[in-house]
PDB file of N, CA, C and O in Angstrom:
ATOM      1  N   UNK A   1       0.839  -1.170   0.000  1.00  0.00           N
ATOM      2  CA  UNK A   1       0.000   0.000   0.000  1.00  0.00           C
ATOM      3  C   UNK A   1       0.888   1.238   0.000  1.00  0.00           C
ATOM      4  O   UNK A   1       1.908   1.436   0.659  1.00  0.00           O
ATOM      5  N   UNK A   2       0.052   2.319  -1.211  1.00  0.00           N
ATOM      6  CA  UNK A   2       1.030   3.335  -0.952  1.00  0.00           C
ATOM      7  C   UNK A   2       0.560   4.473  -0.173  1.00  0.00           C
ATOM      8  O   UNK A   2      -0.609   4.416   0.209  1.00  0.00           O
ATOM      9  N   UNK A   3       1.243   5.482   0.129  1.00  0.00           N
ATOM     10  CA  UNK A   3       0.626   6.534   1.231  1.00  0.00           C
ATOM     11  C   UNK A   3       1.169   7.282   1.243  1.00  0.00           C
ATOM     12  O   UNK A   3       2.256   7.020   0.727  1.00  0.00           O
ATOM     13  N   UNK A   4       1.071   8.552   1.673  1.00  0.00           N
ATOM     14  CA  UNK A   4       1.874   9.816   1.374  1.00  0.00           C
ATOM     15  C   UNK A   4       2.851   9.500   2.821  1.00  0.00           C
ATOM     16  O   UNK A   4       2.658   9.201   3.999  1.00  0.00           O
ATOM     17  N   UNK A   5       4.390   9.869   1.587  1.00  0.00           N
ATOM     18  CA  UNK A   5       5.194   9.955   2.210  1.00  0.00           C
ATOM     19  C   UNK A   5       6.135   8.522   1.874  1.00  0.00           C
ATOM     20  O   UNK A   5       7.336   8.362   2.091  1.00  0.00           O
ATOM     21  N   UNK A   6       5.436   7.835   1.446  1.00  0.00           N
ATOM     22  CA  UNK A   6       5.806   6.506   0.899  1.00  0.00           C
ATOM     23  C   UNK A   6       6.935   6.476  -0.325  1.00  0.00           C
ATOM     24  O   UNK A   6       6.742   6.772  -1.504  1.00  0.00           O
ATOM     25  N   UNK A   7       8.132   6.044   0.284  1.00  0.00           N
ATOM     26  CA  UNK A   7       8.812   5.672  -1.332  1.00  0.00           C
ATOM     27  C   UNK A   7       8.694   4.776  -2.598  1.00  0.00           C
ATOM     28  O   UNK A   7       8.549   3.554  -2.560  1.00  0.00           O
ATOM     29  N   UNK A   8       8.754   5.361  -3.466  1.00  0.00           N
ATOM     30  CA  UNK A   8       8.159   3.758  -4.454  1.00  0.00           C
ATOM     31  C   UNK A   8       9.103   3.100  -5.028  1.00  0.00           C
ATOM     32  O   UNK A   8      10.154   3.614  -5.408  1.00  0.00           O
ATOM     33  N   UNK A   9       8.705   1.497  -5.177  1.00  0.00           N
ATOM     34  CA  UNK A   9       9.774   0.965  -5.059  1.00  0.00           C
ATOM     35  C   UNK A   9      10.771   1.031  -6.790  1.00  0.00           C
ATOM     36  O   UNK A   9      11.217   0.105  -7.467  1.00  0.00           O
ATOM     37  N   UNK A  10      10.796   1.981  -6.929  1.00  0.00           N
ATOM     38  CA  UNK A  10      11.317   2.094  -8.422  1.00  0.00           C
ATOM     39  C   UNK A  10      12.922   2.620  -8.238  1.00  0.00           C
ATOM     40  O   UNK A  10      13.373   3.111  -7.203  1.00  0.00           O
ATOM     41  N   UNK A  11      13.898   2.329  -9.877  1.00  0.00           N
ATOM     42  CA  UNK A  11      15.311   2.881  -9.582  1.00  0.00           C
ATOM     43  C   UNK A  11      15.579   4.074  -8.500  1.00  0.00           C
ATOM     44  O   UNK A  11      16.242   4.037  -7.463  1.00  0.00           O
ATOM     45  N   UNK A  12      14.545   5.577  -9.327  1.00  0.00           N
ATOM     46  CA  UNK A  12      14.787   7.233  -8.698  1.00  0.00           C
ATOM     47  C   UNK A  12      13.927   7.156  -7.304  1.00  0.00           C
ATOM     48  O   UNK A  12      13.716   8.216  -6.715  1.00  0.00           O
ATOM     49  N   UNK A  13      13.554   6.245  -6.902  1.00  0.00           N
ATOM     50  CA  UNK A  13      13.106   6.179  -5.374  1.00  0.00           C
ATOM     51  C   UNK A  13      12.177   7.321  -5.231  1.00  0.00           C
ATOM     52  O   UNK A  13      12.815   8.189  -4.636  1.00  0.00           O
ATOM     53  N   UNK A  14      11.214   7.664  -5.435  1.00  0.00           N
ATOM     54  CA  UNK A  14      10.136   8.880  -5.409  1.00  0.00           C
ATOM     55  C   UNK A  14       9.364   8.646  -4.690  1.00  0.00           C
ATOM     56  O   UNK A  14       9.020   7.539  -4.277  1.00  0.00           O
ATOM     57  N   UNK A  15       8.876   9.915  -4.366  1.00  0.00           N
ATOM     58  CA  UNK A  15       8.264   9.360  -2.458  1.00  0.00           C
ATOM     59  C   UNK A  15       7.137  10.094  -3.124  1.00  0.00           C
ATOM     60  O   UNK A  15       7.091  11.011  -3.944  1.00  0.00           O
ATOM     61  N   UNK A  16       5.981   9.160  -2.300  1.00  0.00           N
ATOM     62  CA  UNK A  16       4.182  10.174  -2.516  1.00  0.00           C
ATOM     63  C   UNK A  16       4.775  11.698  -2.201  1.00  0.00           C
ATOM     64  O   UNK A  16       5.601  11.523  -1.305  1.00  0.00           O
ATOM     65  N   UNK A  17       4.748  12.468  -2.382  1.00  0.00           N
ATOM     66  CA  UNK A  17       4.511  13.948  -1.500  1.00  0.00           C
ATOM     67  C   UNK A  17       3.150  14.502  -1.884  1.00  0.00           C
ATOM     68  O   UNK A  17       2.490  14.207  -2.881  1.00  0.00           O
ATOM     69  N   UNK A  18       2.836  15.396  -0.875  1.00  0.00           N
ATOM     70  CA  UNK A  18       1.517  16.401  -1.297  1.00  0.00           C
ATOM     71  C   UNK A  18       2.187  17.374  -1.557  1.00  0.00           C
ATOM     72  O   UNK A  18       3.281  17.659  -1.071  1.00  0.00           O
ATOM     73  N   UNK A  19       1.461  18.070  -2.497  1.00  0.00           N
ATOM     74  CA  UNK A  19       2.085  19.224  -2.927  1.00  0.00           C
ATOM     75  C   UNK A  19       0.936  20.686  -2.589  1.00  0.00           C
ATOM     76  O   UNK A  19      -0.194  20.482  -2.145  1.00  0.00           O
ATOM     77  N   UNK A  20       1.438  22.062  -2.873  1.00  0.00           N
ATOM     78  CA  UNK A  20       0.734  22.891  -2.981  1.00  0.00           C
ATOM     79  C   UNK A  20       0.193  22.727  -4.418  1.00  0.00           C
ATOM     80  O   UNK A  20       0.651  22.075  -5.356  1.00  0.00           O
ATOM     81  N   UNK A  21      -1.427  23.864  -4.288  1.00  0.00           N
ATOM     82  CA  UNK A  21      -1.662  23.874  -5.749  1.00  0.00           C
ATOM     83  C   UNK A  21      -0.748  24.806  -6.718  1.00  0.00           C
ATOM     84  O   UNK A  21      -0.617  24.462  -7.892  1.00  0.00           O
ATOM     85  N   UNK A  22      -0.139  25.942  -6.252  1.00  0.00           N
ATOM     86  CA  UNK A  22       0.797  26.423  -7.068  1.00  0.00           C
ATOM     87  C   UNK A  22       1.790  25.360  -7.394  1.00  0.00           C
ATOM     88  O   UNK A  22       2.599  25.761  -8.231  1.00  0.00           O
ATOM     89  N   UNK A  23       1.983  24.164  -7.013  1.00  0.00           N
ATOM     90  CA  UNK A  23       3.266  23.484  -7.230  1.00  0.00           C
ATOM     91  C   UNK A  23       2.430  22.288  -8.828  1.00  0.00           C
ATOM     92  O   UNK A  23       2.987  21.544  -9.634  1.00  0.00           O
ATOM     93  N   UNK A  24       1.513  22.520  -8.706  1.00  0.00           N
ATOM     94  CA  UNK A  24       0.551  21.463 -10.281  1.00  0.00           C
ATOM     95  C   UNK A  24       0.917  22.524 -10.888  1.00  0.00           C
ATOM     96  O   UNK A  24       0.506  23.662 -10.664  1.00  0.00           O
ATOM     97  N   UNK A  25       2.275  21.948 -12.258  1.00  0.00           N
ATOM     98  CA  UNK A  25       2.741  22.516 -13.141  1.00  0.00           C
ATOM     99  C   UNK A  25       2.490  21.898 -14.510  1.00  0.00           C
ATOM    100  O   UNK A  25       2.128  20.741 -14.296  1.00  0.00           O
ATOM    101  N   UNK A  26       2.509  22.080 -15.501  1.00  0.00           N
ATOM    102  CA  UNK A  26       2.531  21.063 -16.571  1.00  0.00           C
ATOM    103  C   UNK A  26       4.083  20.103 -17.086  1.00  0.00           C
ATOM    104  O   UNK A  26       4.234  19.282 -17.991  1.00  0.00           O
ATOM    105  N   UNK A  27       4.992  20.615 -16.127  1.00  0.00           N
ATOM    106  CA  UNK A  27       6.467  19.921 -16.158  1.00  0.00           C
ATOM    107  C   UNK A  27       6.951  19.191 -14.717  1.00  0.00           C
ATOM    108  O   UNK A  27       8.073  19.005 -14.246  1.00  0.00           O
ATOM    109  N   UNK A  28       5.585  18.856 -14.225  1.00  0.00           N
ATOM    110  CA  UNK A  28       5.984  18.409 -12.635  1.00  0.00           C
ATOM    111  C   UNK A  28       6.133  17.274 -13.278  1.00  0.00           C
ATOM    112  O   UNK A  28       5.660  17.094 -14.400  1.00  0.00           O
ATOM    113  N   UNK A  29       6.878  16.299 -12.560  1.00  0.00           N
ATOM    114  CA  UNK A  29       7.522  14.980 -12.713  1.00  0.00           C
ATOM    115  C   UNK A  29       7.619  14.403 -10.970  1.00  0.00           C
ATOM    116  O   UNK A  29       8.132  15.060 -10.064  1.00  0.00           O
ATOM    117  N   UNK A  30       6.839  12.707 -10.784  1.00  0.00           N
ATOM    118  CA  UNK A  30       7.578  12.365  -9.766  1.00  0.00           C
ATOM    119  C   UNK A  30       9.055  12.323  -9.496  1.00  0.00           C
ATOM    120  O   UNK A  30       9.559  12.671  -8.429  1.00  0.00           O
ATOM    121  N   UNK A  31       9.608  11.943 -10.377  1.00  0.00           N
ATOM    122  CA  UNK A  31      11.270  12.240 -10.537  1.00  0.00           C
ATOM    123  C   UNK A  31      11.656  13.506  -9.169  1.00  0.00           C
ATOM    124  O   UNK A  31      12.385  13.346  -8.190  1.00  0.00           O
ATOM    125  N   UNK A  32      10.923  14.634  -9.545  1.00  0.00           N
ATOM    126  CA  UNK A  32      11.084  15.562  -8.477  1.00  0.00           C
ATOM    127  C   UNK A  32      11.223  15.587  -7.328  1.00  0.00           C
ATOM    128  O   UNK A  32      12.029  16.338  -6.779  1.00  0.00           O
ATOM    129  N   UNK A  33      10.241  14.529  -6.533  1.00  0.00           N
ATOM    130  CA  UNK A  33      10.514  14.489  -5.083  1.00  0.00           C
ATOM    131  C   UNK A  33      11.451  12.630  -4.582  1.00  0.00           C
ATOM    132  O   UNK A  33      10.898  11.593  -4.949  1.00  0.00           O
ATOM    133  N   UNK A  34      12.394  12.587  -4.017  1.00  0.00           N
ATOM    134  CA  UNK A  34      12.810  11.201  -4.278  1.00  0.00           C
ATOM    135  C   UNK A  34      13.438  11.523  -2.673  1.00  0.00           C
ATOM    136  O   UNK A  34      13.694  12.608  -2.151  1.00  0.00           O
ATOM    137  N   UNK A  35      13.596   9.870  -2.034  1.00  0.00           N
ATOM    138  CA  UNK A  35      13.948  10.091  -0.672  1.00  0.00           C
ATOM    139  C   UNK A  35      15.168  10.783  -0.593  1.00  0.00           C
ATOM    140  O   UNK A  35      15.580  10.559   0.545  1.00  0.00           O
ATOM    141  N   UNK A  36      15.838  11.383  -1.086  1.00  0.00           N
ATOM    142  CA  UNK A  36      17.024  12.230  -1.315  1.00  0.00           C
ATOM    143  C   UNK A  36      16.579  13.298  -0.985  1.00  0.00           C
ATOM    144  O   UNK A  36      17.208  13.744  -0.025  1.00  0.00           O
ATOM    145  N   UNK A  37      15.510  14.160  -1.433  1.00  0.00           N
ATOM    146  CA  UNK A  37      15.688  15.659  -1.269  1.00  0.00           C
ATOM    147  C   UNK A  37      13.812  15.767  -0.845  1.00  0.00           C
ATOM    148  O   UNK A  37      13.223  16.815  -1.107  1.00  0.00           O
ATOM    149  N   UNK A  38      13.193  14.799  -0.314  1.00  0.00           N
ATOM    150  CA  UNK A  38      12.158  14.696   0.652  1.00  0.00           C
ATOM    151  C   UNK A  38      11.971  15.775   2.081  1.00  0.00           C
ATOM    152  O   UNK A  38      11.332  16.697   2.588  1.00  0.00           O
ATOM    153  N   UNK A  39      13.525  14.432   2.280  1.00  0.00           N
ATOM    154  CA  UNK A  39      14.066  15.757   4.125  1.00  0.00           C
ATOM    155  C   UNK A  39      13.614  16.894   3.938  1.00  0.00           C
ATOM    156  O   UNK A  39      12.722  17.479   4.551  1.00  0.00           O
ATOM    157  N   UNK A  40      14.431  17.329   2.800  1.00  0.00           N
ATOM    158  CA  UNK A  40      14.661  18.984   3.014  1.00  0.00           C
ATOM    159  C   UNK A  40      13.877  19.479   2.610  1.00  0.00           C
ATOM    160  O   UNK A  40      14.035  20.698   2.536  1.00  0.00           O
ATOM    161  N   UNK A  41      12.320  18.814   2.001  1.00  0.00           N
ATOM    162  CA  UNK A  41      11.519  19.963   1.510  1.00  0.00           C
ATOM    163  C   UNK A  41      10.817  19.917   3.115  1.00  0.00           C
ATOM    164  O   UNK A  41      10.690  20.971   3.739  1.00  0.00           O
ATOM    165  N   UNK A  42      10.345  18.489   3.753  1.00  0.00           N
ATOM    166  CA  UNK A  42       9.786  18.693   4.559  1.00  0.00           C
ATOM    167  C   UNK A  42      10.528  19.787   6.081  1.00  0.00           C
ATOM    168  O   UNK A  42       9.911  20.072   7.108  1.00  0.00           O
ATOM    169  N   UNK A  43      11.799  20.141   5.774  1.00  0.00           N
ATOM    170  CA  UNK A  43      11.784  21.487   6.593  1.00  0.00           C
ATOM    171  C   UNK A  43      11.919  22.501   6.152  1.00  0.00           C
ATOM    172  O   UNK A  43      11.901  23.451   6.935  1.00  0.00           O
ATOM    173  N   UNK A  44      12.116  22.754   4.704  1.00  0.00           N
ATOM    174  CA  UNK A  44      11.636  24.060   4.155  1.00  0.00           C
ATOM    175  C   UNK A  44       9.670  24.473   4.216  1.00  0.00           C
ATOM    176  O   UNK A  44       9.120  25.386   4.830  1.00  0.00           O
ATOM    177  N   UNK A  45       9.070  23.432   3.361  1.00  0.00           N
ATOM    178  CA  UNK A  45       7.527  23.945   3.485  1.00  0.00           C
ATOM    179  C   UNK A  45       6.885  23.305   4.724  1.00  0.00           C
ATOM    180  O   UNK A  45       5.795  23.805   5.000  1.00  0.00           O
ATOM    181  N   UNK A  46       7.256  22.420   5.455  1.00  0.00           N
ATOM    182  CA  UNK A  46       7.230  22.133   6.523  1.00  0.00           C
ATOM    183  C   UNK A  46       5.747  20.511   6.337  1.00  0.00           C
ATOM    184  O   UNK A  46       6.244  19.841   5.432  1.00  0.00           O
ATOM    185  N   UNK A  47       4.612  19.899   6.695  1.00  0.00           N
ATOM    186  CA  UNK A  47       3.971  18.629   6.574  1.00  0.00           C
ATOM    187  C   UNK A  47       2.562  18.803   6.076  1.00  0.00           C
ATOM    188  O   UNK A  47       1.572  18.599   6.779  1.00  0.00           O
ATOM    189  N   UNK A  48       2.530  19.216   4.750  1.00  0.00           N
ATOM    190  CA  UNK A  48       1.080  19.681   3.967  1.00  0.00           C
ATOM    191  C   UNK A  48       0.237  18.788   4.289  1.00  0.00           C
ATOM    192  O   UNK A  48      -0.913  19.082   3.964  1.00  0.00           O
ATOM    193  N   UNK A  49       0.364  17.785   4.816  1.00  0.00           N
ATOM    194  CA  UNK A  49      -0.974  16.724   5.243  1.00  0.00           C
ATOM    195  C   UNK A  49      -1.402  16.790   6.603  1.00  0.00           C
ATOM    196  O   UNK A  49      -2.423  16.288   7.074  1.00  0.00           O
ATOM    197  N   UNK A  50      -0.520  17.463   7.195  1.00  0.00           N
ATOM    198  CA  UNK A  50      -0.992  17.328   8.545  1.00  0.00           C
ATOM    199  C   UNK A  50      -2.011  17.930   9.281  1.00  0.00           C
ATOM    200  O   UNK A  50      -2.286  17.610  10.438  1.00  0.00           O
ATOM    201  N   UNK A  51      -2.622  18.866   8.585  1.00  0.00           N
ATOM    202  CA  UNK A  51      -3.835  19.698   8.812  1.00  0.00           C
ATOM    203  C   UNK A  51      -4.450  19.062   8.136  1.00  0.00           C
ATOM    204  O   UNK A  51      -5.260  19.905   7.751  1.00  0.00           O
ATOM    205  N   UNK A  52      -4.867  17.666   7.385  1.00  0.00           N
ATOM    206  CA  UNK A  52      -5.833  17.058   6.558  1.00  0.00           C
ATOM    207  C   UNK A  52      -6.196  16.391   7.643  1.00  0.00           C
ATOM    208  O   UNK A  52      -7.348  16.547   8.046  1.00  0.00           O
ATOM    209  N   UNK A  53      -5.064  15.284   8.526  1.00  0.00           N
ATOM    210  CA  UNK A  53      -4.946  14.775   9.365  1.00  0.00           C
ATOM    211  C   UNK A  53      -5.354  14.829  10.524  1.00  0.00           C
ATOM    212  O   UNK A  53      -5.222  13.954  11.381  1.00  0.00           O
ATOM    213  N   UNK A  54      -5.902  15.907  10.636  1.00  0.00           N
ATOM    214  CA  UNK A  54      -6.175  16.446  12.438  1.00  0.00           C
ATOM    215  C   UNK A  54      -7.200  15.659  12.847  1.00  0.00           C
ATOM    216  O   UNK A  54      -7.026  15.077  13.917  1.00  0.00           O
ATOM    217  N   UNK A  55      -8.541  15.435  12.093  1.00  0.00           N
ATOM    218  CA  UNK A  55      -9.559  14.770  12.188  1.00  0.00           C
ATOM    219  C   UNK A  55      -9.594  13.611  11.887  1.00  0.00           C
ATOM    220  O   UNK A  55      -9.406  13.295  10.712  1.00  0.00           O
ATOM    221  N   UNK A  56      -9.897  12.454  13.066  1.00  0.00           N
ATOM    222  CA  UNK A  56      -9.926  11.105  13.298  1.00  0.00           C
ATOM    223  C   UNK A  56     -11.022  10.772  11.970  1.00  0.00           C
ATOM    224  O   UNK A  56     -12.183  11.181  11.979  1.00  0.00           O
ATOM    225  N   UNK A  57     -10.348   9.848  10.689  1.00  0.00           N
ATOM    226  CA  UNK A  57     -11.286   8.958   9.325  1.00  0.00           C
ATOM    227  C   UNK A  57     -11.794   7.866  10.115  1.00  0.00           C
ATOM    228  O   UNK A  57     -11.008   7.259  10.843  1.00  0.00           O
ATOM    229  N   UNK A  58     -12.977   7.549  10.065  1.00  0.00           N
ATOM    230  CA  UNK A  58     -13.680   6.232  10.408  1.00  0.00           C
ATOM    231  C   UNK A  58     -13.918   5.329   9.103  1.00  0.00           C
ATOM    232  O   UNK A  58     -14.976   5.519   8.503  1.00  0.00           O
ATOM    233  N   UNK A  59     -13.116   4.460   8.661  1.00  0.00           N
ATOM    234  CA  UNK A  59     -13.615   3.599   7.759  1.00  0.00           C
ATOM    235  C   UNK A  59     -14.982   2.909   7.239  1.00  0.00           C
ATOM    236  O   UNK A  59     -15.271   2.650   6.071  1.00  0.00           O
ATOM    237  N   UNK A  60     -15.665   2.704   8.280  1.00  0.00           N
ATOM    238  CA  UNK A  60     -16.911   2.529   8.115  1.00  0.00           C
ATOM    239  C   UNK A  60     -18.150   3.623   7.717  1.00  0.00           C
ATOM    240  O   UNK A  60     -19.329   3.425   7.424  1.00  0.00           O
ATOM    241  N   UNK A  61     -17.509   4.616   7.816  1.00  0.00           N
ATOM    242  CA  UNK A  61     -18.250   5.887   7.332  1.00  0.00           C
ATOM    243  C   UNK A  61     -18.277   6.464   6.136  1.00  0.00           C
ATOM    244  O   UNK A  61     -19.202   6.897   5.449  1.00  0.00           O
ATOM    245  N   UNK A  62     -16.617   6.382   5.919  1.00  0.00           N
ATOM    246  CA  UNK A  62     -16.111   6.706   4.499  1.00  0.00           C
ATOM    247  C   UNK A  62     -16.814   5.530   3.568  1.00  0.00           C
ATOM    248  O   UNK A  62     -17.437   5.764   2.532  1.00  0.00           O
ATOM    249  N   UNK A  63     -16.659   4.619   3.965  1.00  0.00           N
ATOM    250  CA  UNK A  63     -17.063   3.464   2.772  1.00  0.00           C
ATOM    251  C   UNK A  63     -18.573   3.179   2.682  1.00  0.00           C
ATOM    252  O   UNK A  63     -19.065   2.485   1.792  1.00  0.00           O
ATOM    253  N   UNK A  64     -19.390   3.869   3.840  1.00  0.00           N
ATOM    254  CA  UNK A  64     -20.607   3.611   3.464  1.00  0.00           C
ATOM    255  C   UNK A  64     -21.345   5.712   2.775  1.00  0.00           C
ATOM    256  O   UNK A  64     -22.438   6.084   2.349  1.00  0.00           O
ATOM    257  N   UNK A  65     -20.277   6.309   2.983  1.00  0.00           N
ATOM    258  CA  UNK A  65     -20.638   7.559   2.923  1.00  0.00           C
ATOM    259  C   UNK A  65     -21.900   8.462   4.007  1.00  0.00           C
ATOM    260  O   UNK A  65     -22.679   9.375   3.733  1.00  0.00           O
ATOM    261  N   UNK A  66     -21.650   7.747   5.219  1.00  0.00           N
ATOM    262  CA  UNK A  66     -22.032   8.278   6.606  1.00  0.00           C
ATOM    263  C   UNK A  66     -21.556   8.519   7.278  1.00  0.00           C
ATOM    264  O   UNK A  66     -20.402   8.475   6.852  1.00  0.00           O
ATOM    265  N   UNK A  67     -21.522   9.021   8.915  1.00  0.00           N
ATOM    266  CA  UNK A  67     -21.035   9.129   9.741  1.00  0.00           C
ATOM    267  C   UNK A  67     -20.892   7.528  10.473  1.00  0.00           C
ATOM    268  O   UNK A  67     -21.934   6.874  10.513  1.00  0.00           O
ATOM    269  N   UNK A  68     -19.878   7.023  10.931  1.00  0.00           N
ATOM    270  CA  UNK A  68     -19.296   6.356  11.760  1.00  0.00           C
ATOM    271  C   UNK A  68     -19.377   6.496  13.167  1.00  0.00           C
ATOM    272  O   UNK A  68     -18.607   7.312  13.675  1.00  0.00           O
ATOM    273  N   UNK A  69     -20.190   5.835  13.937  1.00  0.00           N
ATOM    274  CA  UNK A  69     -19.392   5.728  15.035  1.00  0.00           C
ATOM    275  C   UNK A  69     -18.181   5.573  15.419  1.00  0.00           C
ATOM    276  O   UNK A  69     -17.472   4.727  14.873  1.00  0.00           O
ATOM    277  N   UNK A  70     -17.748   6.313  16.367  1.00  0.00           N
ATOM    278  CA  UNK A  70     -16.173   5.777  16.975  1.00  0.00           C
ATOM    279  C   UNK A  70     -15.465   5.068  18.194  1.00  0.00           C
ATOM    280  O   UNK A  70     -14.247   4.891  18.182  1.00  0.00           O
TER     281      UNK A  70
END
C-alpha cells in the first residue's frame, strides 16, 4: 500500500509527497521528489498533510458515505 510519504519501489526512489496547488505545473515529474531531497523539503515547506490529518477517518463511514461511530 502506498501513502503519502511513501517511497516507491522504483530505480529514482520517489516518495508520494503532497504538494501545494501552485506546485501542479505542466512539467511536474515524480522524478522531483525522491527520498534524497524529501528531508529537506519537509523542513523548508514544513507537513502539507498534517492539517488534513487532524480529524480522526472512520472507515466505516467513508465506505458507506455516513457518519461512523467511533
Amino acid at each position: 500500500m502506498a501513502s503519502v510519504y511513501s517511497a516507491r519501489a522504483e530505480p529514482h526512489a520517489s516518495v508520494s509527497t503532497p504538494l501545494r496547488w501552485s506546485e501542479m505545473v505542466s512539467d511536474l515529474s515524480p522524478r522531483d521528489f525522491t527520498v534524497e531531497n524529501v528531508p529537506g523539503r519537509l523542513k523548508k515547506v514544513g507537513d502539507l498533510w498534517a492539517k488534513g490529518m487532524k480529524k480522526t477517518n472512520h472507515l466505516p463511514g467513508i465506505v458507506d458515505g455516513g457518519e461512523a461511530a467511533a
